[in-house]
C-alpha positions in Angstrom: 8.4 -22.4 -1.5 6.9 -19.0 0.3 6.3 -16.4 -2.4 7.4 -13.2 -0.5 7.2 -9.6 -2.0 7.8 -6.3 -1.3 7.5 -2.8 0.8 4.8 -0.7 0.5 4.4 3.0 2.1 2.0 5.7 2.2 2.8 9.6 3.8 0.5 12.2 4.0 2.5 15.3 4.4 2.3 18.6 3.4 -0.7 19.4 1.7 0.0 15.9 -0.7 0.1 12.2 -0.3 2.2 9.8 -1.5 2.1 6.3 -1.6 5.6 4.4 -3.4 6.5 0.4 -3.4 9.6 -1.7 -4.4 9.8 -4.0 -7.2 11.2 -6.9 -5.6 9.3 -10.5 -5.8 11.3 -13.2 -4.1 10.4 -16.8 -4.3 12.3 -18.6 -1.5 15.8 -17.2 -2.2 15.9 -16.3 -4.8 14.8 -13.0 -6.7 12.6 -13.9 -9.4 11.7 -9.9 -10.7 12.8 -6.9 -9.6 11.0 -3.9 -11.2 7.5 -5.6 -10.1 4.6 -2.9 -10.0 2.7 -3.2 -7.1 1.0 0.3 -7.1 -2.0 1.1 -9.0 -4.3 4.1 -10.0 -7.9 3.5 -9.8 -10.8 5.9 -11.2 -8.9 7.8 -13.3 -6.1 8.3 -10.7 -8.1 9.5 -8.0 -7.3 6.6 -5.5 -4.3 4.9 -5.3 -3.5 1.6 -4.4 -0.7 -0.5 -3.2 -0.6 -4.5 -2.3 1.9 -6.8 -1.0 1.4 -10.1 -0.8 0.3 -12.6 -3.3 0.0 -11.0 -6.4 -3.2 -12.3 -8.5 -4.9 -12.4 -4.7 -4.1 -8.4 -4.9 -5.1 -8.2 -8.3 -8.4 -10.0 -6.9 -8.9 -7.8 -4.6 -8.8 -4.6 -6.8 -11.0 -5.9 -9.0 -13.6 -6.3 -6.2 -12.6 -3.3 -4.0 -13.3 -1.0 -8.0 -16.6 -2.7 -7.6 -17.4 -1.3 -4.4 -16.4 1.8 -5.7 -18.9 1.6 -8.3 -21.0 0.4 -5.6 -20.3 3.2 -3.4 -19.3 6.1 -5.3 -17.4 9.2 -3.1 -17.7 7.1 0.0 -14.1 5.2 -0.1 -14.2 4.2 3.3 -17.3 2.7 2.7 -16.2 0.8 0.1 -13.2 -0.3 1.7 -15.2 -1.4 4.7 -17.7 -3.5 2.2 -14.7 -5.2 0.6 -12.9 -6.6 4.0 -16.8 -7.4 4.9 -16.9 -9.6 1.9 -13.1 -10.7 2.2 -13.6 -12.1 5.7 -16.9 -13.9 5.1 -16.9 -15.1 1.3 -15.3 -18.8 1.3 -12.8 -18.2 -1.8 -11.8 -14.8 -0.7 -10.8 -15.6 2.6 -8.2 -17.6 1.1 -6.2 -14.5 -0.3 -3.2 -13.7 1.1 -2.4 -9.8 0.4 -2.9 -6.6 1.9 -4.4 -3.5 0.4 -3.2 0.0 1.0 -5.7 3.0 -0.5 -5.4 6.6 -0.9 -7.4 9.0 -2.3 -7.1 13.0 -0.9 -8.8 12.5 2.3 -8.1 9.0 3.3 -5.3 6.7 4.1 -6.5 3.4 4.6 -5.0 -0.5 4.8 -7.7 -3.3 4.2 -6.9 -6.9 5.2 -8.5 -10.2 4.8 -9.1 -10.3 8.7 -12.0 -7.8 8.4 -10.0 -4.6 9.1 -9.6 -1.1 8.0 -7.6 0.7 9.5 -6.9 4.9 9.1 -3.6 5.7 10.8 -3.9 8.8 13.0 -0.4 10.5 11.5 -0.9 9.6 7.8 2.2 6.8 7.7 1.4 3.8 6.7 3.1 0.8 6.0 3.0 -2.9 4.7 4.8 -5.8 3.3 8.1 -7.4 4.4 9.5 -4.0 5.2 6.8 -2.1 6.1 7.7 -1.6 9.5 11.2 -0.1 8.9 10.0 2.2 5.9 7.5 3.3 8.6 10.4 4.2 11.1 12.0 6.2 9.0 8.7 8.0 7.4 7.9 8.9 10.8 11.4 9.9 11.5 11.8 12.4 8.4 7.7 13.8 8.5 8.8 15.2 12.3 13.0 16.5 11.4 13.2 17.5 7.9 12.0 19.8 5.2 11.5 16.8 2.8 8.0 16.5 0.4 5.3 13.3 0.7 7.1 11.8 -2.4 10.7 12.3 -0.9 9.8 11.2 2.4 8.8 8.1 0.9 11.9 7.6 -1.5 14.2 8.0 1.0 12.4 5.4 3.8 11.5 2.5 1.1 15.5 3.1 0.3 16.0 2.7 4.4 13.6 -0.7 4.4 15.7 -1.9 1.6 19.0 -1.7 3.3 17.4 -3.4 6.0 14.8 -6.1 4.3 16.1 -8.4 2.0 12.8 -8.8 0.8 12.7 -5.4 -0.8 15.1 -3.8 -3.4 15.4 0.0 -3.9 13.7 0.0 -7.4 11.1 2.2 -5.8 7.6 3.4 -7.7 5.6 6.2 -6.4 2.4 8.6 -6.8 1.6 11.3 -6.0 -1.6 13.2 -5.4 -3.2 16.8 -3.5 -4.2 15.9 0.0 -7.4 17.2 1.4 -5.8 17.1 4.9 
């Protein structure tokens, strides 16, 4: 049986970013938790981080990409560049199946095991099962409504889990001051 699990979405909007994911983890068909917590604060809350995908690979992940922090320290595109380097080329990390999403006040970036970062241009961003349709509808409210980072985001993870059957509408999100 495929583990599948979640929605995640970022918006930078507004003078603030948000970044919010739903609790769902399904294991075949069934749901086996709901209220799942797939967004994380990292130095003291001044990155955020969301993952879908498997989740001690995220965990994994985290663990490595707060090393590169360390590592790196003010530079998160740097460390988020030195993590997917290692991802891609280091034999037991390769093998994690997840996807990282991290925010701090001026970046927006998703890592993958593929070797890629990648900064949207608009400041959506979105992953997991129902990434795509929480994305629509981000981009839909940034451009026609009055709505805050953290709404924005709310309301689309709520539109992805009318669509996605993979994600539920227990919905988590941060907050933080954006830089841009």
């Amino acid at each position: 049986m495929k583990l599948r699990a979640t929605t995640i979405l970022t918006v930078r909007h507004k003078g603030r970013v948000a970044i919010g994911g739903d609790g769902q983890v399904t294991l075949g068909s069934s749901i086996m938790k709901g209220d799942a917590a797939k967004i994380r604060p990292l130095l003291g809350g001044k990155i955020i981080t969301g993952f879908a995908g498997g989740t001690a690979d995220a965990f994994a992940l985290l663990e490595r990409f707060e090393t590169k922090l360390k590592d790196f320290p003010g530079n998160v595109p740097r460390a988020a560049t030195e993590l997917a380097k290692e991802w891609r080329t280091d034999r037991v990390l390769r093998r994690l199946e997840a996807m990282v999403i991290v925010v701090d006040a001026e970046h927006t970036l998703l890592v993958t095991g593929v070797g890629d970062v990648i900064q949207p241009t608009d400041g959506v961003l979105g992953i997991g099962s129902g990434g795509d349709y929480a994305v629509s509808a981000a981009r839909a409210l940034v451009q026609h409504s009055e709505l805050s980072a953290t709404e924005i985001v709310e309301a689309s993870l709520k539109v992805a889990s009318s669509i996605d059957i993979y994600t539920n509408d227990n919905v988590i999100v941060q907050e933080m001051e954006s830089s841009k």
